[in-house]
mmCIF entry with sequence, helices, sheets and N, C-alpha, C, O atoms, coordinates in Angstrom:
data_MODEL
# 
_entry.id   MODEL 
# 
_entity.id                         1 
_entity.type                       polymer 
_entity.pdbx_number_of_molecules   1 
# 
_entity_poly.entity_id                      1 
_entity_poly.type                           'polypeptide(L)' 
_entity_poly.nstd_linkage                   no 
_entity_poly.nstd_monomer                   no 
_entity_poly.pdbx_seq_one_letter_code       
;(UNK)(UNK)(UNK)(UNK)(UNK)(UNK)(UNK)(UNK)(UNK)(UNK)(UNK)(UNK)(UNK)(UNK)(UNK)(UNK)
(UNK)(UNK)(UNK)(UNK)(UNK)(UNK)(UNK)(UNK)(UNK)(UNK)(UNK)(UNK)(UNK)(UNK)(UNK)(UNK)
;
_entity_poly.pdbx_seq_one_letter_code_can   XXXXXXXXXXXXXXXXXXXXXXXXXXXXXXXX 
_entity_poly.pdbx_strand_id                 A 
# 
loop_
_entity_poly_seq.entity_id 
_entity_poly_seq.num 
_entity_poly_seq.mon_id 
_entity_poly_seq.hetero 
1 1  UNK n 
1 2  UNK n 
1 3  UNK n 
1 4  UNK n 
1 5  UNK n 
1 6  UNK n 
1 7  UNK n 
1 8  UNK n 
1 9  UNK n 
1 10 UNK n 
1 11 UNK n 
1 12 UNK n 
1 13 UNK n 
1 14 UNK n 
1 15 UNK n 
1 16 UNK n 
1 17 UNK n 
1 18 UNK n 
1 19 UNK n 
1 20 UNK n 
1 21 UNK n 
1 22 UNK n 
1 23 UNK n 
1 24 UNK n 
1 25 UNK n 
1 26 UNK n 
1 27 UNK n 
1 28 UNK n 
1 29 UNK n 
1 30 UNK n 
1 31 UNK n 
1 32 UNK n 
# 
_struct_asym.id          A 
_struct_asym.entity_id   1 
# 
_struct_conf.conf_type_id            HELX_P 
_struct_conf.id                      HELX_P1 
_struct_conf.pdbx_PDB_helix_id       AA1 
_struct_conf.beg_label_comp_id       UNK 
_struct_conf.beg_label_asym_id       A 
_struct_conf.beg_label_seq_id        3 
_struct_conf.pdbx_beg_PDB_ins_code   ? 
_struct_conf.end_label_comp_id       UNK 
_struct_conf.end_label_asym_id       A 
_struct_conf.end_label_seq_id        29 
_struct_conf.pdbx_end_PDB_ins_code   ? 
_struct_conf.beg_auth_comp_id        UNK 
_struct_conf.beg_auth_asym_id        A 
_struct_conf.beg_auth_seq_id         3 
_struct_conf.end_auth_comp_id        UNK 
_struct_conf.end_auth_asym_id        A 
_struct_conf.end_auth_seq_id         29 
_struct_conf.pdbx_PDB_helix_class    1 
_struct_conf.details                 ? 
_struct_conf.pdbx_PDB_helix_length   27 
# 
_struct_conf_type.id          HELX_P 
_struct_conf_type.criteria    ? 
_struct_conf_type.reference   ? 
# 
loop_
_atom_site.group_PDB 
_atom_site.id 
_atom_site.type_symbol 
_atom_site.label_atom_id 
_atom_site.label_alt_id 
_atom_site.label_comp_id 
_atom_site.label_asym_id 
_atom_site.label_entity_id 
_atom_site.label_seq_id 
_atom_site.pdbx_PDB_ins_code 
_atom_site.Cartn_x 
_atom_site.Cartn_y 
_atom_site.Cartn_z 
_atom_site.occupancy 
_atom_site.B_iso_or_equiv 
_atom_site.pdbx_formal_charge 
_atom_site.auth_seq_id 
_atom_site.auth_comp_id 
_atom_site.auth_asym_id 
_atom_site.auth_atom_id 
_atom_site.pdbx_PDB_model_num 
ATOM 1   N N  . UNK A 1 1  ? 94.008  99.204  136.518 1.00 0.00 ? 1  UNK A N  1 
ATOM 2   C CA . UNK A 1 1  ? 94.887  98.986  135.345 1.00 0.00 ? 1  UNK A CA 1 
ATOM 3   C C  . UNK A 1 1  ? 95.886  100.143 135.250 1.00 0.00 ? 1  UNK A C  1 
ATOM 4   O O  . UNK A 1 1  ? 95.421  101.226 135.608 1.00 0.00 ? 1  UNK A O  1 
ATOM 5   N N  . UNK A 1 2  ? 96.948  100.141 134.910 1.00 0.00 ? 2  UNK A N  1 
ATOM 6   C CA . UNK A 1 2  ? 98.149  101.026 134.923 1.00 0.00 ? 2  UNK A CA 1 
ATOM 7   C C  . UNK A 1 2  ? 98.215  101.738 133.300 1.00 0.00 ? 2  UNK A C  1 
ATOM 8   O O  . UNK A 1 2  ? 98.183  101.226 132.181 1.00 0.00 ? 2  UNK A O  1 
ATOM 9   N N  . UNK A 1 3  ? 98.310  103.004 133.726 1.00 0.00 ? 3  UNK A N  1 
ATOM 10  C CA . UNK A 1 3  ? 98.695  103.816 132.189 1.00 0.00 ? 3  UNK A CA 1 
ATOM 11  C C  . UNK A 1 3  ? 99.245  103.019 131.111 1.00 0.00 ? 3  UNK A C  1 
ATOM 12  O O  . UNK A 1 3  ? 98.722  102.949 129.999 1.00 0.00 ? 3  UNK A O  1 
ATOM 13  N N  . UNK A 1 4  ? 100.726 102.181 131.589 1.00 0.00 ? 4  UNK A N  1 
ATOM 14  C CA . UNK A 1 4  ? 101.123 101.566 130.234 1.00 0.00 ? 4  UNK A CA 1 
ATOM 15  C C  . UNK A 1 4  ? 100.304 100.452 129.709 1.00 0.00 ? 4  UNK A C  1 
ATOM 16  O O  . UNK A 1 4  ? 100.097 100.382 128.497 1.00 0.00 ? 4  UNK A O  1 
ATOM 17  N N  . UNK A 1 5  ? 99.838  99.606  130.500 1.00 0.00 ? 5  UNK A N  1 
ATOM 18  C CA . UNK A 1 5  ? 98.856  98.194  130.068 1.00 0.00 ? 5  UNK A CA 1 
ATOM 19  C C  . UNK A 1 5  ? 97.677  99.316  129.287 1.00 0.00 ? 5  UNK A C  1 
ATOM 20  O O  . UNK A 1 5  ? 97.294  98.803  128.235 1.00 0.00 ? 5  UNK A O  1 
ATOM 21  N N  . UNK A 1 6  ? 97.189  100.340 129.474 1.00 0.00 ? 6  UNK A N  1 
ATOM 22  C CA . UNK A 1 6  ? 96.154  100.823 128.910 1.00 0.00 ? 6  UNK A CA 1 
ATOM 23  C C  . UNK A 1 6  ? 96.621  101.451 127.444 1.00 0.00 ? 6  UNK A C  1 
ATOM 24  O O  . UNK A 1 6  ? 95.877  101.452 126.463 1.00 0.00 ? 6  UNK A O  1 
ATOM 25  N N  . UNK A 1 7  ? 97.967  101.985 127.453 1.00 0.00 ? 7  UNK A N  1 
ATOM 26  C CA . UNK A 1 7  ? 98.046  102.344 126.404 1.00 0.00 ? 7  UNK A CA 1 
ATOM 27  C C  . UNK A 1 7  ? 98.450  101.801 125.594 1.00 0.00 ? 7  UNK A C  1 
ATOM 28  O O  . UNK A 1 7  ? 98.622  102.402 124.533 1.00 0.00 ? 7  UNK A O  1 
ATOM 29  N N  . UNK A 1 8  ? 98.820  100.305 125.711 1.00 0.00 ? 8  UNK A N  1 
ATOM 30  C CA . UNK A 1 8  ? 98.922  99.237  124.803 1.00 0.00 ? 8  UNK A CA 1 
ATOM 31  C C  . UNK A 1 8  ? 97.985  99.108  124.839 1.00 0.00 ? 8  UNK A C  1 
ATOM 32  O O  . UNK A 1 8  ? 97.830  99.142  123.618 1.00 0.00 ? 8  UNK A O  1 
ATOM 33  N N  . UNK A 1 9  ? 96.590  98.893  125.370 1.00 0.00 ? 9  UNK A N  1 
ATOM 34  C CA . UNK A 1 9  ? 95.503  98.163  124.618 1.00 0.00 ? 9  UNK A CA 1 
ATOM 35  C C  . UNK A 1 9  ? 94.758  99.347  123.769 1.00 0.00 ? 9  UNK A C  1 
ATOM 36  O O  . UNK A 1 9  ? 93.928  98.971  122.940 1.00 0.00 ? 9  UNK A O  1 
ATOM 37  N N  . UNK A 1 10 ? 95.051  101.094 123.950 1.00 0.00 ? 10 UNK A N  1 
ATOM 38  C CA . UNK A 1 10 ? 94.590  101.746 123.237 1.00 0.00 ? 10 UNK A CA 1 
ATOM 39  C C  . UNK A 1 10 ? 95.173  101.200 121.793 1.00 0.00 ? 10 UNK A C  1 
ATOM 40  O O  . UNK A 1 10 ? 94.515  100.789 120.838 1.00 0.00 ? 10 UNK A O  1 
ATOM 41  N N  . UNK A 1 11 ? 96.779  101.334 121.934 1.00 0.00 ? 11 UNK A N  1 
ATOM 42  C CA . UNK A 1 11 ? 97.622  101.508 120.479 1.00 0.00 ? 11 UNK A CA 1 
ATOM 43  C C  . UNK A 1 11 ? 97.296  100.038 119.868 1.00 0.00 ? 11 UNK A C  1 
ATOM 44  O O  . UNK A 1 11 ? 97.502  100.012 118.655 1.00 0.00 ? 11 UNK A O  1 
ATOM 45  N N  . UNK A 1 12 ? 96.885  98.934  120.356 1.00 0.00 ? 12 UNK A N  1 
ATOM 46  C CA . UNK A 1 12 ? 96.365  97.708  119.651 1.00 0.00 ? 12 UNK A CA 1 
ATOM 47  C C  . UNK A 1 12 ? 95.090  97.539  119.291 1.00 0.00 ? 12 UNK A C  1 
ATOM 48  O O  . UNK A 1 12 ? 94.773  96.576  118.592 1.00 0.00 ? 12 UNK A O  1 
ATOM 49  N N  . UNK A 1 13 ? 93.940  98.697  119.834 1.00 0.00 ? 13 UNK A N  1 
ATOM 50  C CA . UNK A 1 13 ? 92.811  98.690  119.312 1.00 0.00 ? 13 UNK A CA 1 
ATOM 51  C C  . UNK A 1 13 ? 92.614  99.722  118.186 1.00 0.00 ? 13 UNK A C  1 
ATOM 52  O O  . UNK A 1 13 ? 91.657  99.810  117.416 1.00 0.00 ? 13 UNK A O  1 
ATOM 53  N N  . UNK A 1 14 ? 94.268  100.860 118.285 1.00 0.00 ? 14 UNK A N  1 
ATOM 54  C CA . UNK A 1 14 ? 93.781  101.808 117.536 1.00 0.00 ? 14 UNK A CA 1 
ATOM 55  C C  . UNK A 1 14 ? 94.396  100.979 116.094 1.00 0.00 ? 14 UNK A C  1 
ATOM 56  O O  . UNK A 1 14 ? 93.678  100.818 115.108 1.00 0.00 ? 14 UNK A O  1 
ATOM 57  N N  . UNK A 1 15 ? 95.715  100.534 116.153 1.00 0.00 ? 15 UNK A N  1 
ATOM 58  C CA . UNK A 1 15 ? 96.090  99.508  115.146 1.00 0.00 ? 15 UNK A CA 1 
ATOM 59  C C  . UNK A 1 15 ? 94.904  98.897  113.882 1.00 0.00 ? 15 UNK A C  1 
ATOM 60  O O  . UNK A 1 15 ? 94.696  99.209  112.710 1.00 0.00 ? 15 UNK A O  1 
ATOM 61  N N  . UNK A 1 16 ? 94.216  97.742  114.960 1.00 0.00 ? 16 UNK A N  1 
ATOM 62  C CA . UNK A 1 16 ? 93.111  96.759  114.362 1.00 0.00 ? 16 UNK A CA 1 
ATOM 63  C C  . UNK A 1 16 ? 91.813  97.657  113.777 1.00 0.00 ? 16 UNK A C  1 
ATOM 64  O O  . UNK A 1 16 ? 90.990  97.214  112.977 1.00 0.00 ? 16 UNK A O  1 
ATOM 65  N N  . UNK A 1 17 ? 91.806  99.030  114.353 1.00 0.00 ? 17 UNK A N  1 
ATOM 66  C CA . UNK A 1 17 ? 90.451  99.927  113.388 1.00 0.00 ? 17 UNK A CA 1 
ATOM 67  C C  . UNK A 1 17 ? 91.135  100.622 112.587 1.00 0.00 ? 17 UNK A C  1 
ATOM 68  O O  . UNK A 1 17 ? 90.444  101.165 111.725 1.00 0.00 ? 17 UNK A O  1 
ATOM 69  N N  . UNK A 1 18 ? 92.537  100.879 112.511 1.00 0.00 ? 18 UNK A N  1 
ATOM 70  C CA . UNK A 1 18 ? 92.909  102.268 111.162 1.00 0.00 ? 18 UNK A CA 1 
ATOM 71  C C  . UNK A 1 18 ? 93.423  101.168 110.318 1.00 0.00 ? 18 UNK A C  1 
ATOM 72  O O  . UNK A 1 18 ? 93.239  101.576 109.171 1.00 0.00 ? 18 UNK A O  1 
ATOM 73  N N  . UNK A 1 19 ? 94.069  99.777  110.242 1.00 0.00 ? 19 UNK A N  1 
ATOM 74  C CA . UNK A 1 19 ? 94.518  98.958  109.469 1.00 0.00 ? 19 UNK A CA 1 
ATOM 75  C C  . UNK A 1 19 ? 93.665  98.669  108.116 1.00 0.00 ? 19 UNK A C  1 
ATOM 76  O O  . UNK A 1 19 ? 93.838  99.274  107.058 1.00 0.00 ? 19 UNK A O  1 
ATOM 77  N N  . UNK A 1 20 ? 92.709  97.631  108.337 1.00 0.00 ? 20 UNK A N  1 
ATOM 78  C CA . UNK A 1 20 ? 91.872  98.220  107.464 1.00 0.00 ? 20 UNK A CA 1 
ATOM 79  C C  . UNK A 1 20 ? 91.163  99.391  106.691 1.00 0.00 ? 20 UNK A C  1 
ATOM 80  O O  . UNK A 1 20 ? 90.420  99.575  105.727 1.00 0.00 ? 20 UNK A O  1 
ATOM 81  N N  . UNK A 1 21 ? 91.558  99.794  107.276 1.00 0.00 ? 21 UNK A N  1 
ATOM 82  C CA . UNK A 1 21 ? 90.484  101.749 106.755 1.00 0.00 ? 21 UNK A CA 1 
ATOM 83  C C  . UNK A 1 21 ? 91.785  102.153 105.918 1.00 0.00 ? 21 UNK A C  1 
ATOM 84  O O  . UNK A 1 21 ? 91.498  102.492 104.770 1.00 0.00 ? 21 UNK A O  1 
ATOM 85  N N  . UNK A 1 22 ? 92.863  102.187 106.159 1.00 0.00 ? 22 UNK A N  1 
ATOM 86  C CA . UNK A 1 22 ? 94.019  102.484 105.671 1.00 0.00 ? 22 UNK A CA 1 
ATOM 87  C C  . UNK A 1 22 ? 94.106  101.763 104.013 1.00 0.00 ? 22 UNK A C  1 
ATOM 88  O O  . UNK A 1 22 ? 94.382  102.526 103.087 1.00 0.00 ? 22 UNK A O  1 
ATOM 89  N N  . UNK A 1 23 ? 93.877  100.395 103.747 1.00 0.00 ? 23 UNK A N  1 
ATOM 90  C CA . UNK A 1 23 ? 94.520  99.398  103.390 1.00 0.00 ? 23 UNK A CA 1 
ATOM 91  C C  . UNK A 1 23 ? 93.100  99.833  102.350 1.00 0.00 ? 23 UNK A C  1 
ATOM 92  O O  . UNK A 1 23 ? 93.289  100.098 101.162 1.00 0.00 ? 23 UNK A O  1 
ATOM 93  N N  . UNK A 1 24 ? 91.731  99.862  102.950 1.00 0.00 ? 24 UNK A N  1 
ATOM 94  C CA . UNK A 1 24 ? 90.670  100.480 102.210 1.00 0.00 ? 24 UNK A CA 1 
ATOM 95  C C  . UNK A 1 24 ? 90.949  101.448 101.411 1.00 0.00 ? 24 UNK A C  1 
ATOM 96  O O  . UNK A 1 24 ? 91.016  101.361 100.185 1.00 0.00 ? 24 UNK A O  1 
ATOM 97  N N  . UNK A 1 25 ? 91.140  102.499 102.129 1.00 0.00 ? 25 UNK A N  1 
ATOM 98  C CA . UNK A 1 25 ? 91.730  103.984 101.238 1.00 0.00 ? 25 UNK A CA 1 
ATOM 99  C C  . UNK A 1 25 ? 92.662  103.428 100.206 1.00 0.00 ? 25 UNK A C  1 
ATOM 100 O O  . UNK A 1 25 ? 92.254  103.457 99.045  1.00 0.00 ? 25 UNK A O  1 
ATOM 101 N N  . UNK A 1 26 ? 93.993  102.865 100.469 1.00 0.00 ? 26 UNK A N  1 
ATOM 102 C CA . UNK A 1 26 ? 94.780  102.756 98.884  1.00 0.00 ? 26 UNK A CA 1 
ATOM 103 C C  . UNK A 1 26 ? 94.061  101.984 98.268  1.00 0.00 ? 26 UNK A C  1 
ATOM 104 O O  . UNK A 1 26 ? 94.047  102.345 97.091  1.00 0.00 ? 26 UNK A O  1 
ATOM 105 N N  . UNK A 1 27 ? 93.428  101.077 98.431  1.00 0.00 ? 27 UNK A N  1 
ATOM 106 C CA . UNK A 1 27 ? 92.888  100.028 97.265  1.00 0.00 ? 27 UNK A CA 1 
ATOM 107 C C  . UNK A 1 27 ? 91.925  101.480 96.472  1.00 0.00 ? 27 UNK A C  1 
ATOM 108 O O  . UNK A 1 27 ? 92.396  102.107 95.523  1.00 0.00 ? 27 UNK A O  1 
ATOM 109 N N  . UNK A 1 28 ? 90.914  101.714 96.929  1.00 0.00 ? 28 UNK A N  1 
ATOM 110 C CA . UNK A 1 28 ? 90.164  102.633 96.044  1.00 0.00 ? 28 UNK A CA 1 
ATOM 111 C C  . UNK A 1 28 ? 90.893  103.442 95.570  1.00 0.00 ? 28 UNK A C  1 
ATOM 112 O O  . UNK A 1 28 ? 91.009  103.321 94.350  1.00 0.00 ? 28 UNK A O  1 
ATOM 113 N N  . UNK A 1 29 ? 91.545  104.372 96.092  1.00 0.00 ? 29 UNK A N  1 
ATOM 114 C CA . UNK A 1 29 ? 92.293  105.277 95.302  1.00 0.00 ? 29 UNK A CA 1 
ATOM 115 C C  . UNK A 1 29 ? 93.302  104.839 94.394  1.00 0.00 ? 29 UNK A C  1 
ATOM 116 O O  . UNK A 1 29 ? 93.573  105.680 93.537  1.00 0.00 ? 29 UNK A O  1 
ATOM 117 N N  . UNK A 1 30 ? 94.069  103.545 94.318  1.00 0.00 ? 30 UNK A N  1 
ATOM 118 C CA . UNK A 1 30 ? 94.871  103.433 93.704  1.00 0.00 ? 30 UNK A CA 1 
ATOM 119 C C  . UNK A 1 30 ? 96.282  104.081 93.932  1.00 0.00 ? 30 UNK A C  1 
ATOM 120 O O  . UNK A 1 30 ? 96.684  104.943 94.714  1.00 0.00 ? 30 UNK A O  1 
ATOM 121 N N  . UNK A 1 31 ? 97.042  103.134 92.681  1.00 0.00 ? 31 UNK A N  1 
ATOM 122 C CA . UNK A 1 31 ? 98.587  103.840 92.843  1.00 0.00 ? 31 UNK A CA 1 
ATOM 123 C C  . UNK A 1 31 ? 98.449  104.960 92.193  1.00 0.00 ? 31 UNK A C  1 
ATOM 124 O O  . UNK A 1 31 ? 97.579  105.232 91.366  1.00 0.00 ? 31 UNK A O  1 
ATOM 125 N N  . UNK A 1 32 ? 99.733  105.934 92.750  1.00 0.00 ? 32 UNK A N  1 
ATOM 126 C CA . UNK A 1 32 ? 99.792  107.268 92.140  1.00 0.00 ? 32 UNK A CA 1 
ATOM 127 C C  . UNK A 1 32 ? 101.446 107.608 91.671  1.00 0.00 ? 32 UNK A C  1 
ATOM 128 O O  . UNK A 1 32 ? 101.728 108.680 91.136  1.00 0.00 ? 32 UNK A O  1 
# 
């Protein structure tokens, strides 16, 4: 597999795990 095919599937797996966690964090914390 070639560096770039890999680092698209890093930056699309890293995407799909911080998306939620992200989207988690503002809901609890709220607006500021």
């Amino acid at each position: 597999m070639s560096y770039r095919c890999l680092a698209a599937v890093c930056l699309a797996v890293a995407l799909m795990v911080f998306s939620p966690i992200l989207a988690f964090a503002q809901s609890t914390e709220g607006p500021r």
